[in-house]
ZATORPA-337642 format. One record per residue: residue in one letter; x, z, y of N, C-alpha, C in turn. Coordinates in steps of 0.2 Angstrom, whole numbers, padded with zeros to 4 digits, always signed. Layout:
// residues N
AXZYXZYXZY ...
//
This chain:
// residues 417
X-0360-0356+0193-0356-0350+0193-0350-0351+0188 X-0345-0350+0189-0339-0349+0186-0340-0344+0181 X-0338-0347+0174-0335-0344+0169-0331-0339+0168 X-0331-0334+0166-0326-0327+0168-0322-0328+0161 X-0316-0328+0161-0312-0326+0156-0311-0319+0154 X-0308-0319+0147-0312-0311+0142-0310-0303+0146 X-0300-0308+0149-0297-0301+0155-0303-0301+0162 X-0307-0307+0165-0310-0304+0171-0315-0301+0169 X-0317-0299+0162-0324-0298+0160-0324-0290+0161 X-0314-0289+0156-0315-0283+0154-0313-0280+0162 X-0309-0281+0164-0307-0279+0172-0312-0276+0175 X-0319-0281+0176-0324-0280+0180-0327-0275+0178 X-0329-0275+0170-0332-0270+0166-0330-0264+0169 X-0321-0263+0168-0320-0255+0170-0321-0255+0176 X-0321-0258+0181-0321-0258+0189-0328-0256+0189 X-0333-0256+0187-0340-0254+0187-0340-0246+0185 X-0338-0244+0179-0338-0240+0177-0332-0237+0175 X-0327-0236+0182-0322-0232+0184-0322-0225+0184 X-0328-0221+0188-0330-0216+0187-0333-0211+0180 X-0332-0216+0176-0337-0216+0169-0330-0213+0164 X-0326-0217+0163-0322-0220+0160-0317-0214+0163 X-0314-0213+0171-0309-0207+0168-0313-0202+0168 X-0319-0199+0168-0323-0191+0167-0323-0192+0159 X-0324-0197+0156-0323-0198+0148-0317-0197+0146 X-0311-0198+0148-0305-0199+0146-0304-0189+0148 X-0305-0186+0153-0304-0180+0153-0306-0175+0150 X-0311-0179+0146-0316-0175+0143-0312-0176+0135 X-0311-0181+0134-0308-0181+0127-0304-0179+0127 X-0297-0176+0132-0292-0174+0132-0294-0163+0131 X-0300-0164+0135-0305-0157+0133-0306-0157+0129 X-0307-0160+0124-0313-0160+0117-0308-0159+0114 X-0306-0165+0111-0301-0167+0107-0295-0162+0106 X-0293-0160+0113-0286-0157+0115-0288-0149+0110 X-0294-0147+0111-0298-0140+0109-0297-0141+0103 X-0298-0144+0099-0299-0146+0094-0294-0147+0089 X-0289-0151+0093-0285-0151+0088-0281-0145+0089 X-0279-0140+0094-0276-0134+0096-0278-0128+0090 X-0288-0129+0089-0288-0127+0084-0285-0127+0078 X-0287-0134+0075-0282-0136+0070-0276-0135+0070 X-0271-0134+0074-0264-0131+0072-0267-0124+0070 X-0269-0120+0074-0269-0114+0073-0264-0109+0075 X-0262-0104+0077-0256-0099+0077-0249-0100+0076 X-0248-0106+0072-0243-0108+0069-0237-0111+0072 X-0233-0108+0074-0227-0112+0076-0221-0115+0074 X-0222-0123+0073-0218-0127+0070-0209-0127+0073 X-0208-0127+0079-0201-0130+0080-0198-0126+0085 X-0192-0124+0084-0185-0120+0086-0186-0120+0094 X-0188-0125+0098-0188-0123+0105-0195-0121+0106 X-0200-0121+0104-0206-0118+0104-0206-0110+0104 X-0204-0109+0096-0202-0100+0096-0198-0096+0102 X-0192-0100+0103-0187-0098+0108-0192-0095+0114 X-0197-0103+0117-0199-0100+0123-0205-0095+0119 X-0210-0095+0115-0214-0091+0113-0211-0083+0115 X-0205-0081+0109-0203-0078+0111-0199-0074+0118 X-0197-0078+0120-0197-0075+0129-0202-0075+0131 X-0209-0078+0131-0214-0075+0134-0217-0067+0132 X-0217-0067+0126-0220-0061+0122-0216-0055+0127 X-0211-0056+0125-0203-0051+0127-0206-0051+0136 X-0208-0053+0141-0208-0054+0145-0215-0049+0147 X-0223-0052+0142-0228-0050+0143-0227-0044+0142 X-0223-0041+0137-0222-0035+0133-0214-0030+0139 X-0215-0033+0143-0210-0029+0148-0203-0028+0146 X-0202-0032+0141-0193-0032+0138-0190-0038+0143 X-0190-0041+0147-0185-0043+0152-0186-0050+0149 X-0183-0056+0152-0181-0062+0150-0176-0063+0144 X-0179-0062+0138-0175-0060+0133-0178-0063+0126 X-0175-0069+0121-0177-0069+0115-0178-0064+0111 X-0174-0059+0111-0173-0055+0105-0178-0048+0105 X-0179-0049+0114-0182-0040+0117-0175-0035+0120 X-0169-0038+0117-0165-0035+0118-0158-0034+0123 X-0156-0041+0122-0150-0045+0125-0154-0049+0131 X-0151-0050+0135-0154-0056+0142-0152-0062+0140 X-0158-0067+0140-0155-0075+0141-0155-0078+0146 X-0153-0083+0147-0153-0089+0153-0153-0096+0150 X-0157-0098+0143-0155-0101+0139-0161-0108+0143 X-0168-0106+0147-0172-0109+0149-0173-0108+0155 X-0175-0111+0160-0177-0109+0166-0184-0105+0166 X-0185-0099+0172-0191-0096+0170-0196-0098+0170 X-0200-0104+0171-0208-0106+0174-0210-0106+0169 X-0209-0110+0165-0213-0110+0159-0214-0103+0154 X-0208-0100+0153-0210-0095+0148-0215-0087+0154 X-0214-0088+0159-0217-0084+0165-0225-0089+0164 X-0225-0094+0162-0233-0096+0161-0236-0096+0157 X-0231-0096+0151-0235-0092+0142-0236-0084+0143 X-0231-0082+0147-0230-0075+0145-0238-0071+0151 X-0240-0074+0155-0247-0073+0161-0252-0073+0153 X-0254-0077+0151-0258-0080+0147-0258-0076+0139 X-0253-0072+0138-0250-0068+0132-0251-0063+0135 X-0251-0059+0141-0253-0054+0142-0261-0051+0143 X-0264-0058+0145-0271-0057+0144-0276-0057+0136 X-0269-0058+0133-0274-0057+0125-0273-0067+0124 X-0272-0070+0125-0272-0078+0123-0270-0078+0117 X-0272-0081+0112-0269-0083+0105-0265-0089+0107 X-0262-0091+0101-0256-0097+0103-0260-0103+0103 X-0265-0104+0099-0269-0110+0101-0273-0112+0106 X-0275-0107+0109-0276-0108+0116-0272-0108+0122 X-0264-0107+0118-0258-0107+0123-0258-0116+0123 X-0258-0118+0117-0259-0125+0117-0263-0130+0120 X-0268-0127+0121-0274-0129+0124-0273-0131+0132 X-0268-0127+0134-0266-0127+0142-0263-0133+0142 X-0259-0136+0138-0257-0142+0140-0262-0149+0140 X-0267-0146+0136-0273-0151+0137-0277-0151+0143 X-0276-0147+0145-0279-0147+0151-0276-0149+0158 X-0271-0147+0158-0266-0152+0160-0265-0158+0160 X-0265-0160+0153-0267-0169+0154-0274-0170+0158 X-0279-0168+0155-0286-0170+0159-0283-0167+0168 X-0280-0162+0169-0280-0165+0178-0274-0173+0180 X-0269-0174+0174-0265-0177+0177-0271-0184+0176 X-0276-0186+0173-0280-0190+0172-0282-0191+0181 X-0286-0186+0184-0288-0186+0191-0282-0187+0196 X-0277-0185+0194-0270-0184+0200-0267-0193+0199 X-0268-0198+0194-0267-0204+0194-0272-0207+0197 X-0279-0204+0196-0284-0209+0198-0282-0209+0209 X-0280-0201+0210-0280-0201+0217-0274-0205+0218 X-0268-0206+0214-0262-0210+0217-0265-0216+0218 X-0269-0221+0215-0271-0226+0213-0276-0226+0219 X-0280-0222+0223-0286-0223+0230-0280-0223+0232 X-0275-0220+0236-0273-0217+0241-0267-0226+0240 X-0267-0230+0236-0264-0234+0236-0268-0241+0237 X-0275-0241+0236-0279-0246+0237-0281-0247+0231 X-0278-0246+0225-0279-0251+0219-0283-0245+0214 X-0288-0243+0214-0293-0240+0210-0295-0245+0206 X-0296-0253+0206-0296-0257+0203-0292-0253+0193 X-0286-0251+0196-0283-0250+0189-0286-0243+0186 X-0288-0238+0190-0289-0231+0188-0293-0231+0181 X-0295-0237+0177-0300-0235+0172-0294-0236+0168 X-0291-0241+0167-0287-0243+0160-0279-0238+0162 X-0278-0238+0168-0274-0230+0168-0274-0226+0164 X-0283-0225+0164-0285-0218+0160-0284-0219+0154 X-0288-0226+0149-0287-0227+0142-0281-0227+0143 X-0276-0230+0144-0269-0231+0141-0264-0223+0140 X-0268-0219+0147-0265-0212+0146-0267-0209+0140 X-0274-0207+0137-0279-0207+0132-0275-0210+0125 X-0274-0218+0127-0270-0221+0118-0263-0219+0119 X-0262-0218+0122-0252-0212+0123-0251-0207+0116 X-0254-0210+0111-0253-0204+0106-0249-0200+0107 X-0243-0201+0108-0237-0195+0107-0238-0189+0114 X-0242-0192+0120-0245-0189+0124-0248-0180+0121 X-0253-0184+0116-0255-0180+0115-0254-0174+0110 X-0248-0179+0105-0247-0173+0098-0243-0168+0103 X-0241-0172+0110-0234-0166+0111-0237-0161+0116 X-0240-0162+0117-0247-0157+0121-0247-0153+0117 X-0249-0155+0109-0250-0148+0105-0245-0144+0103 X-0237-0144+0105-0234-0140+0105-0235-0135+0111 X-0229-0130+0111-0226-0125+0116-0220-0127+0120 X-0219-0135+0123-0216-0140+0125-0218-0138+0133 X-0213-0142+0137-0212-0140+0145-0215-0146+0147 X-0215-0152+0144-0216-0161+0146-0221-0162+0148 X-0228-0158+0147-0234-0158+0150-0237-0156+0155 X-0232-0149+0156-0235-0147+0162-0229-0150+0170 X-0222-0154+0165-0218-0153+0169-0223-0163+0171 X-0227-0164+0165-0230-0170+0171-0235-0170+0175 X-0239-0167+0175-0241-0165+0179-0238-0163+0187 X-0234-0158+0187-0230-0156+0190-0227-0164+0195 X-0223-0168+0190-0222-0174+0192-0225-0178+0195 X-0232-0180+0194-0238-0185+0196-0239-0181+0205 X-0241-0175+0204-0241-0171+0211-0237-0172+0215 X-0231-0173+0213-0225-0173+0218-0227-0183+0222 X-0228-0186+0215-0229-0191+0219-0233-0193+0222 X-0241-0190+0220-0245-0188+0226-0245-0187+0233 X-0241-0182+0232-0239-0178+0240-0236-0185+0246 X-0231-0187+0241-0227-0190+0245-0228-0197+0249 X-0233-0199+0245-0236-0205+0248-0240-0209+0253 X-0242-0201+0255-0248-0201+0261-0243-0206+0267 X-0248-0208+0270-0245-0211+0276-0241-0206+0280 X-0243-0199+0282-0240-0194+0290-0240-0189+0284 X-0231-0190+0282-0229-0185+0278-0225-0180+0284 X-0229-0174+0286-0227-0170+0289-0224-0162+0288 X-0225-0159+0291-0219-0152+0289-0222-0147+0285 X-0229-0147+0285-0233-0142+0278-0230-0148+0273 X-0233-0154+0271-0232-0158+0268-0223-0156+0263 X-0219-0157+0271-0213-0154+0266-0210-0149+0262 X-0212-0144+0266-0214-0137+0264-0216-0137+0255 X-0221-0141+0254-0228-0141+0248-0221-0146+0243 X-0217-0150+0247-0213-0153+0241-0207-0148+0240 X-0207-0146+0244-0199-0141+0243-0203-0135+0238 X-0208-0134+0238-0213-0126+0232-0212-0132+0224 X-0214-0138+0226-0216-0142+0221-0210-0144+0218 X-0202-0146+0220-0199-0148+0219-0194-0142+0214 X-0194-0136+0218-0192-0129+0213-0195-0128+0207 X-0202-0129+0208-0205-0128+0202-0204-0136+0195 X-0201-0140+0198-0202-0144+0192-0194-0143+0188 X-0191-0139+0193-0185-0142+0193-0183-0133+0187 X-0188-0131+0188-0186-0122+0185-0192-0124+0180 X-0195-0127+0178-0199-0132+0173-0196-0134+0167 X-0191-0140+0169-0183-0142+0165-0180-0146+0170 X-0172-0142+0168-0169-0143+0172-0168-0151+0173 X-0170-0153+0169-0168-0163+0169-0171-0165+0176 X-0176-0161+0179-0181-0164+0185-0177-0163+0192 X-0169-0160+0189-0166-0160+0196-0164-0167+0201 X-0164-0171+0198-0165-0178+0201-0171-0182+0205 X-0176-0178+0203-0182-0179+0207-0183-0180+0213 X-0180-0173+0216-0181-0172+0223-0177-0176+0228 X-0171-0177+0225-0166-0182+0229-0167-0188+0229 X-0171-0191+0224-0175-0198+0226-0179-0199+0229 X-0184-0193+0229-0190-0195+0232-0188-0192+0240 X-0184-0189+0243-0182-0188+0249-0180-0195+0250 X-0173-0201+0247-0171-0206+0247-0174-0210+0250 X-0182-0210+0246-0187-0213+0245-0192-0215+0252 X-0190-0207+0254-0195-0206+0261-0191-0209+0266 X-0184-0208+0266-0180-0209+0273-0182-0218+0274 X-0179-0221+0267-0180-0229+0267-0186-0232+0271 X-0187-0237+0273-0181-0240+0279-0184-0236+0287 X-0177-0233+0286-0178-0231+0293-0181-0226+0294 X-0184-0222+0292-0189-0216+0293-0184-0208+0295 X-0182-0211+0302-0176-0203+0303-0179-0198+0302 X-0187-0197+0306-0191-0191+0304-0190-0187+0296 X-0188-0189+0292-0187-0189+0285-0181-0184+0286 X-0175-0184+0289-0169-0181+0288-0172-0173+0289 X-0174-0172+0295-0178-0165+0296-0182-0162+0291 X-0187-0167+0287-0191-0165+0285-0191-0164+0277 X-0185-0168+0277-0183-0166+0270-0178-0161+0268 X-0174-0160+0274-0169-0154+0275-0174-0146+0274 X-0180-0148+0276-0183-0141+0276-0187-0140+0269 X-0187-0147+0265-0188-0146+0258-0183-0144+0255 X-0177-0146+0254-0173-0144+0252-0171-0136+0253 X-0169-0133+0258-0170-0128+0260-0173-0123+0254 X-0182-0122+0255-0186-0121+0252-0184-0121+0245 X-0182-0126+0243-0183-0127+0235-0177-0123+0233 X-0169-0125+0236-0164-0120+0235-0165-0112+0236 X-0169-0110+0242-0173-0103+0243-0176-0101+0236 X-0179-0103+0234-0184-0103+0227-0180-0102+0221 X-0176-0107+0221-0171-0108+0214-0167-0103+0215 X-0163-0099+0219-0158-0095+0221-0163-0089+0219 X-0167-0087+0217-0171-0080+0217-0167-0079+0209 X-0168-0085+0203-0166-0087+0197-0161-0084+0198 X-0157-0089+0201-0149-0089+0200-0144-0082+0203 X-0147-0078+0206-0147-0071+0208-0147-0067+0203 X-0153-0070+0200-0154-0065+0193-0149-0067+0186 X-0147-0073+0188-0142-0074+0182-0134-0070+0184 X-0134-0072+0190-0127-0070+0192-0127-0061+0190 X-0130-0057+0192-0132-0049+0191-0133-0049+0185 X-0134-0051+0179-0135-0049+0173-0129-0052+0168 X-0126-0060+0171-0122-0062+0166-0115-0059+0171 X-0114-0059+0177-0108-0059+0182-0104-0064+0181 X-0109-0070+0181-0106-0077+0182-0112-0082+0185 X-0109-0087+0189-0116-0090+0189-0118-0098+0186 X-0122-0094+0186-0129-0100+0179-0133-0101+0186 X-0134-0108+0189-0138-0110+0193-0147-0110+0190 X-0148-0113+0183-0153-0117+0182-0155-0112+0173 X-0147-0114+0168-0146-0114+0162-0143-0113+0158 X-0142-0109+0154-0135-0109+0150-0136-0113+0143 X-0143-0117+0144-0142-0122+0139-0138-0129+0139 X-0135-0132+0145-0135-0141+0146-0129-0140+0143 X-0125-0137+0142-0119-0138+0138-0119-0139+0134 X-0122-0138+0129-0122-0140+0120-0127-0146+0121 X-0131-0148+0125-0136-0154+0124-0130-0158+0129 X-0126-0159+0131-0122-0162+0134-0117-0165+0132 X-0115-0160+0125-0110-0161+0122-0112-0164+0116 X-0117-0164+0112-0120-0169+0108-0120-0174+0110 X-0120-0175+0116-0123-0185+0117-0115-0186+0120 X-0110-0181+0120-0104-0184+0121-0097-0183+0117 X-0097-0183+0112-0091-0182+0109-0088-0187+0104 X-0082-0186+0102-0079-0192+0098-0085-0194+0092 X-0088-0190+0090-0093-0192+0084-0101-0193+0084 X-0100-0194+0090-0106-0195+0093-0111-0201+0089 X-0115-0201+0088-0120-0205+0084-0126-0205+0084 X-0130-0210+0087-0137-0209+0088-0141-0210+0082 X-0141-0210+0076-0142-0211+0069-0142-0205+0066 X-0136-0202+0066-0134-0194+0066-0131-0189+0069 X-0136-0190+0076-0133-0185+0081-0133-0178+0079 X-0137-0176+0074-0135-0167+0072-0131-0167+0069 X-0126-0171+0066-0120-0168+0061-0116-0163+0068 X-0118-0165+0072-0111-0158+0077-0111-0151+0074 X-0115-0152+0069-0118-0144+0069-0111-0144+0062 X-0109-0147+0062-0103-0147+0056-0096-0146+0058 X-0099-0149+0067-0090-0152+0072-0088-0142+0070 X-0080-0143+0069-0078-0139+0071-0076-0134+0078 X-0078-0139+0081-0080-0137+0090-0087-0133+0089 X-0091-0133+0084-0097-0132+0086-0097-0127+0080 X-0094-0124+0075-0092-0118+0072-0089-0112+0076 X-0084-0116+0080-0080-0110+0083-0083-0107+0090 X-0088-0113+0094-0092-0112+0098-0098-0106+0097 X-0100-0106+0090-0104-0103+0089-0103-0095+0087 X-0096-0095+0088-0097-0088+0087-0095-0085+0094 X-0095-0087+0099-0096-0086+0107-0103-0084+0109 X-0104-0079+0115-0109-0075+0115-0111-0081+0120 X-0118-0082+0122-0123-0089+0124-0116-0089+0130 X-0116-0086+0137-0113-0091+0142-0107-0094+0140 X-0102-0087+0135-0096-0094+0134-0097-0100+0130 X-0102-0100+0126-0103-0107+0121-0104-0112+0127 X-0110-0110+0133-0110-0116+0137-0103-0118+0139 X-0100-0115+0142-0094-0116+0147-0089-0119+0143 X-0088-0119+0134-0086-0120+0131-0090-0127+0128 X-0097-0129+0130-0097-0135+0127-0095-0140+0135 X-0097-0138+0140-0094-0142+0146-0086-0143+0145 X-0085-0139+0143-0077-0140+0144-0074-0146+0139 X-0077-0146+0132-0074-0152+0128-0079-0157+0128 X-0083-0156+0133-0088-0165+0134-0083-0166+0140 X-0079-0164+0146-0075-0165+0150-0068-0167+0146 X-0067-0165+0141-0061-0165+0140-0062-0174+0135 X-0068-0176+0132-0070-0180+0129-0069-0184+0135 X-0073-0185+0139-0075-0189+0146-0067-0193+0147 X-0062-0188+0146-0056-0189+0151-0052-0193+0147 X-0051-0190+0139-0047-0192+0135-0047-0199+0132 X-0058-0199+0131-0059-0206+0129-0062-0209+0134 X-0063-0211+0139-0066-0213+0146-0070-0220+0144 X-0065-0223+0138-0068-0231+0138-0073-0229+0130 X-0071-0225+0127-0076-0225+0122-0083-0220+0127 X-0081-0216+0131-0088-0213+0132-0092-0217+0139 X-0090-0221+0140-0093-0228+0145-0098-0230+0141 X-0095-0234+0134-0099-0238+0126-0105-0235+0126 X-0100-0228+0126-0108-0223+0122-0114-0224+0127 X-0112-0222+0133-0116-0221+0137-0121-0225+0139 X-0119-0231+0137-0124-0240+0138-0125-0241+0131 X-0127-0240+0128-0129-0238+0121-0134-0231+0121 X-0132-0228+0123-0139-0223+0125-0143-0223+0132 X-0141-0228+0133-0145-0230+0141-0150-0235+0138 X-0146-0238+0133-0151-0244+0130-0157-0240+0123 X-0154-0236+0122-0159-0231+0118-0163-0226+0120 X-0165-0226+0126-0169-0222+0129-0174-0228+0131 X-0173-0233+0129-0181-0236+0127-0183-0237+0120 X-0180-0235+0117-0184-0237+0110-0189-0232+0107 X-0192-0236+0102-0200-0231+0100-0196-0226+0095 X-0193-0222+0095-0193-0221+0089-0186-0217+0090 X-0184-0211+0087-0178-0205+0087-0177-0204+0081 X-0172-0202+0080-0170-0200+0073-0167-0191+0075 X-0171-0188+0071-0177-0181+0071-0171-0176+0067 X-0170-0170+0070-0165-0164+0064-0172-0164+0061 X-0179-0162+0061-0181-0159+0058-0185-0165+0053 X-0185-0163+0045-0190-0168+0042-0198-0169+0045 X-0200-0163+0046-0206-0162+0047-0209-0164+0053 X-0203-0166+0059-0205-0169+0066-0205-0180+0062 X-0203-0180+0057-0206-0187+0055-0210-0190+0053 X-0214-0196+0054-0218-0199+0051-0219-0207+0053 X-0219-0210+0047-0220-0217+0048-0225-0219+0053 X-0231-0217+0051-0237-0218+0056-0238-0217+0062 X-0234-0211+0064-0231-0209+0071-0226-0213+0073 X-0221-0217+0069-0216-0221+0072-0221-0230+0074 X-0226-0231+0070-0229-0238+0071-0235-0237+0077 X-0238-0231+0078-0244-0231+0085-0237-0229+0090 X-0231-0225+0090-0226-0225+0095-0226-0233+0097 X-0223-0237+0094-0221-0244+0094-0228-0247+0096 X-0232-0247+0096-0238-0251+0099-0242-0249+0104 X-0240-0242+0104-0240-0241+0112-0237-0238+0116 X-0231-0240+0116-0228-0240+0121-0224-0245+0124 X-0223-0250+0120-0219-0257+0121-0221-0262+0126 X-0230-0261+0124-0234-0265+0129-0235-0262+0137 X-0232-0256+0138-0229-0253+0144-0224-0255+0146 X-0219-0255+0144-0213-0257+0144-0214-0264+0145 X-0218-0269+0143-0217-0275+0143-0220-0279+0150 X-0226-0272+0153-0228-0273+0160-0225-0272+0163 X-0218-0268+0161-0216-0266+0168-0212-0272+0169 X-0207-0274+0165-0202-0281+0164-0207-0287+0168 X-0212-0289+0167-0215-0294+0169-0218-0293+0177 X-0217-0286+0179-0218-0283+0186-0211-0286+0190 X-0207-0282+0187-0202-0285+0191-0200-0291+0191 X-0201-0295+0185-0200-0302+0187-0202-0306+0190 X-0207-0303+0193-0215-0308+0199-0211-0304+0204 X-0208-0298+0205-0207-0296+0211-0203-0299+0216 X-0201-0305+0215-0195-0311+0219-0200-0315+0223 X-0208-0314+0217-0212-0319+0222-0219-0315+0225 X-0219-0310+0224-0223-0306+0225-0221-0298+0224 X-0218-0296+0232-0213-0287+0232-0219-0284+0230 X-0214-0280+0226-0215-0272+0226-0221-0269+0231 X-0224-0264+0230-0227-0261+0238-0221-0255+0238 X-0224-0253+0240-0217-0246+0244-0221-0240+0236 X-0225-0239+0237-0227-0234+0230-0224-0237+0223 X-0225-0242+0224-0223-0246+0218-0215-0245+0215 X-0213-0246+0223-0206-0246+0222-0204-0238+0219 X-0206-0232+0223-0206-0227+0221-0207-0225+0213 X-0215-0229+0210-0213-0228+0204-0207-0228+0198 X-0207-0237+0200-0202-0240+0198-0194-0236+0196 X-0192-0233+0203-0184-0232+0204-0188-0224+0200 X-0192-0220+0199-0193-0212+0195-0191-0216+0188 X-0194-0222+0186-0192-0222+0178-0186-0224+0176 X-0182-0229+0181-0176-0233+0180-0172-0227+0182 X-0174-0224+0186-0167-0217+0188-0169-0213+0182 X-0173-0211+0179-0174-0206+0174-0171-0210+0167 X-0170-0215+0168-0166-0218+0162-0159-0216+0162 X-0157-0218+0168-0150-0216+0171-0148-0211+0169 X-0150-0205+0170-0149-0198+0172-0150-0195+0165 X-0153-0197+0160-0157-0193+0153-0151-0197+0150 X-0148-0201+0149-0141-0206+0145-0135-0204+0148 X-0136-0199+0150-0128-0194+0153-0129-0188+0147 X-0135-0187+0144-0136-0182+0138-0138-0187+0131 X-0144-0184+0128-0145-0190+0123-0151-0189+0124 X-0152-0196+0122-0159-0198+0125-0163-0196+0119 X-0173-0193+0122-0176-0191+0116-0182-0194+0119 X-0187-0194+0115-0193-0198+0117-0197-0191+0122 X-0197-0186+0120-0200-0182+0122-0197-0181+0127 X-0192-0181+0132-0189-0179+0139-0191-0186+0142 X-0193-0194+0139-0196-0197+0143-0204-0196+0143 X-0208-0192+0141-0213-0193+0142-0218-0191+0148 X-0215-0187+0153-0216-0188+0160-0218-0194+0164 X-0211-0198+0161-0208-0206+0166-0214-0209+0160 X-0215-0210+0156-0219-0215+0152-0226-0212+0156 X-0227-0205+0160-0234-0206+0163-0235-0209+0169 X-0230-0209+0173-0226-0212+0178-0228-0218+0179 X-0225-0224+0173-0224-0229+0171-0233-0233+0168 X-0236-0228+0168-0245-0230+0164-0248-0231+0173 X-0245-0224+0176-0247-0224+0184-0246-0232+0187 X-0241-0235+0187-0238-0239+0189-0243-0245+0189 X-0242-0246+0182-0248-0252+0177-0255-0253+0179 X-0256-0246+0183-0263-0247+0185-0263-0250+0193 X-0257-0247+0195-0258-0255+0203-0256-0260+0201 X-0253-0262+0195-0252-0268+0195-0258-0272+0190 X-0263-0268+0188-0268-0272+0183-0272-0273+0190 X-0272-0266+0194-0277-0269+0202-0275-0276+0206 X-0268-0278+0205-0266-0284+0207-0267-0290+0204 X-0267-0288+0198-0268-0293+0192-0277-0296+0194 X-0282-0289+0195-0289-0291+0197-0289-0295+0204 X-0287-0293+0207-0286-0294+0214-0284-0304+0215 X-0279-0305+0211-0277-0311+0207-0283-0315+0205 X-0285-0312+0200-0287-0316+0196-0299-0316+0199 X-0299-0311+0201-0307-0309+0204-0309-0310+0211 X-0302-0311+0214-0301-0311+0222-0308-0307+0225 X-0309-0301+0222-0313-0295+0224-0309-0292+0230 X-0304-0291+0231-0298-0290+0235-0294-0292+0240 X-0293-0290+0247-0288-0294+0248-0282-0292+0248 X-0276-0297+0250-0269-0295+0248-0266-0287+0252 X-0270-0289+0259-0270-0280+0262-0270-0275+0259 X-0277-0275+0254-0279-0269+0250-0273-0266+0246 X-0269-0272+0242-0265-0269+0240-0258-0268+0243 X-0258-0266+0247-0252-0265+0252-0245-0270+0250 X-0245-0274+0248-0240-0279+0245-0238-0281+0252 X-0232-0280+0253-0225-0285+0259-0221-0287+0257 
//
């Protein structure tokens, strides 16, 4: 009998005890997630957390979509604070509001495992789970009042849905309910829907054009209910939010600086903007990132490839002191690099060994997600959806890797063409 080396050893280990391993892995996220939710306690650390706490409170407490109780916002899209604000009116304390994004991770733990049957490669479903599991920043950011966890989940699902063989017209329906909702989640998710319909047409699939006209349809129906309500209360309209303008505007102006991105708060653009009531300041930061774009066209290309290349690094430089910490900057760097490093060495086998069609999918969510998040400034916490995406990934491709290496498999199984 042939000697196993230490990768077929470990491979085959979790391939035994797959079922073990993600019910363990849900469970930590259960225990652990409990746990340290207590440990924070009540306590609300950072400026976007309050904002939406605050809307929910104001929301549960029948003062309208409103920070203050008083003035109307459109600062957020509703899903999320309409999710706090369900769970505030049943009496929830805040640590238990945190809680809900642990639980969240423990279903997006079973919603990989299904991507990974439905693709043949269960093979990877166990080290999916530890990788999702050792994802530290996964989890610290779970413990805030953050949109990133529910909006992966949300994400995982969508790609769920779409990869079934007979993607049909319930099925499109279920992506156009799914596609509003991630998109009214955060707005950043607007790019979703229009690759993953891309994704279905390809190659050749004209059934798709119908079937994804009737998602889109839906999705716009859904998001127009928002946009309705902004036009009626501001008498302008705000699609999504009247926040992308100043995060627009930070990642594009002459002083632009990924080292010192907060100093805008000193731009005299950002003085004078500040004394504008919330819609002018947006329309007000759109206007001088456009006037930016126009005037300096070749310095805001630089920026832009420069922040397309920093949206892979470990590591942000923080307004707040308290969001830093060395120890969090060195498990960031060691667990995530070695993601990053599977993927690069995925694609460079893929000349000899394609893509599968899911794969492809995952692939073009992360690499389009780069694109898209370097039009603003890139933060680690708006990638960590695609970083779940990207673990999803890794797990067909350790199943390839077994498949290779244990020939438990045949090349079918892994739908590889």
């Amino acid at each position: 009998m042939k000697k196993q080396n230490p990768l077929q050893i470990i491979l085959s280990f979790l391939d035994r005890h797959q079922n073990a391993v993600i019910h363990l892995t849900a469970l930590f996220f259960l225990v652990a997630g409990l746990g340290y939710s207590f440990y924070l306690g009540n306590e609300i650390r950072f400026p976007d957390e309050k904002q939406y706490f605050k809307i929910a409170q104001n929301l549960a407490a029948g003062n309208g979509f409103s920070i203050n109780g008083i003035d109307p916002t459109a600062i957020f899209p509703p899903v999320y604070p309409l999710f706090l604000a369900l769970f505030i009116k049943l009496g929830t304390p805040i640590f238990m509001l945190r809680y809900l994004n642990f639980i969240a991770l423990a279903l997006s733990v079973y919603i990989i495992r299904s991507i990974l049957k439905q693709e043949k490669a269960q093979a990877g479903a166990g080290l999916s789970a530890i990788f999702l599991a050792g994802y530290g920043v996964l989890f610290y950011t779970a413990g805030t009042l953050y949109t990133q966890t529910l909006y992966t989940l949300i994400l995982l699902c969508i790609v769920r849905l779409v990869i079934v063989r007979d993607f049909d017209y319930q099925k499109a329906i279920l992506l156009g309910l799914l596609s509003a909702l991630i998109i009214m989640i955060h707005p950043t998710g607007v790019f979703i829907p229009p690759l993953v319909v891309i994704w279905l047409f390809f190659p050749r699939n004209y059934h798709i054009i119908k079937k994804g006209t009737v998602a889109a349809l839906i999705a716009v129906a859904c998001i127009s209910i928002w946009s309705y309500r902004n036009h009626q209360t501001f008498d302008r309209f705000i699609p999504l939010t009247s926040h992308g303008g100043d995060t627009l505007y930070i990642g594009n102006n002459p002083n632009t600086s990924l080292s010192c991105w907060f100093n805008y708060i000193y731009d005299d653009y950002y003085i004078e903007a500040n004394k504008l009531p919330e819609i002018e300041q947006n329309h007000y930061y759109l206007q001088k990132t456009m006037e930016f774009w126009i005037d300096h066209t070749g310095d805001a290309v630089k920026l832009y490839f420069v922040k397309l290349l920093d949206y892979f690094n470990f590591r942000n430089t923080l307004f707040l002191p308290s969001e830093f910490s060395k120890l969090r900057e060195i498990i960031m760097f060691v667990t995530y690099y070695p993601l990053l490093i599977c993927l690069i060495l995925r694609l460079l086998i893929a000349v000899r060994i394609p893509l599968s069609r899911t794969e492809s999918l995952l692939v073009s969510i992360y690499l389009v997600s780069a694109l898209f998040h370097s039009l603003f400034l890139p933060r680690i916490r708006f990638r960590l959806p695609y970083d779940a995406v990207l673990i999803t990934h890794i797990g067909i491709m350790i199943s390839l890797v077994k498949q290779r290496l244990i020939n438990t498999s045949t090349p079918d199984d892994m739908n590889v063409s």
